[in-house]
N, C-alpha and C positions, 0 to 999 in steps of 0.2 A: 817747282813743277817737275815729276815726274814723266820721263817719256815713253808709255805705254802702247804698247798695240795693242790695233784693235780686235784680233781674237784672243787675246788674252784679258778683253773686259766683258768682248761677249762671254766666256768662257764663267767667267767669277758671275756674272747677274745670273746662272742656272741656279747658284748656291742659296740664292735670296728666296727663291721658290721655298724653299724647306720650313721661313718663317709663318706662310702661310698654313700649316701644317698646327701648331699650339693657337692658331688664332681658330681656327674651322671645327675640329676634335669638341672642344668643349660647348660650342653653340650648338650641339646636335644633340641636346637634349635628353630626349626620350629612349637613348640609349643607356643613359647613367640617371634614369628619374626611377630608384628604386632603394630601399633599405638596405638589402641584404647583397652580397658579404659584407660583416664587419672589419673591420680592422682596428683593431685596441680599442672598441667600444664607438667608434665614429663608424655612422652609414657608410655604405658605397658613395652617395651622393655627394658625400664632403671630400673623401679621402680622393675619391678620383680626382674631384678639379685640384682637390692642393698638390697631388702626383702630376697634373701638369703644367702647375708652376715650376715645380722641377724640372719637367723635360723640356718648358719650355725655355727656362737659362741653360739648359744644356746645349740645345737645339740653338740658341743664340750664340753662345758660345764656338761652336764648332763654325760657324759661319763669319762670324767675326773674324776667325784664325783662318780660315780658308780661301777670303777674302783679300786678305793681305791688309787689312783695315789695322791691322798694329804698328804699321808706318806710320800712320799719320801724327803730323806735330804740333 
């Protein structure tokens, strides 16, 4: 066990907020319900949500590390 204070965990659960961000983006539909622009022959439609699987291991990523969550054993 680590011995942590306690603004220094409230501090790190602001970070967690940001995962809600790749889950909310892509259920909002009717923003990205459209053909056009392509990108390498793939609609908007596709190319967008697979651009947010990327931000969304990105966006995991930086919060993992911000977290301090690479201590753990």
């Amino acid at each position: 066990m680590t011995d942590r204070t306690t603004p220094q965990i409230s501090r790190r659960r602001w970070w967690y907020l940001l995962l809600i961000i790749p889950f909310i983006v892509p259920l909002w539909v009717p923003f990205y319900n459209s053909a056009s622009p392509e990108l390498a022959g793939f609609p908007f439609f596709y190319w967008y949500q697979l651009l947010w699987v990327i931000i969304g291991a990105i966006i995991t990523a930086i919060v993992y590390f911000a977290t301090g969550r690479s201590d753990l054993r």
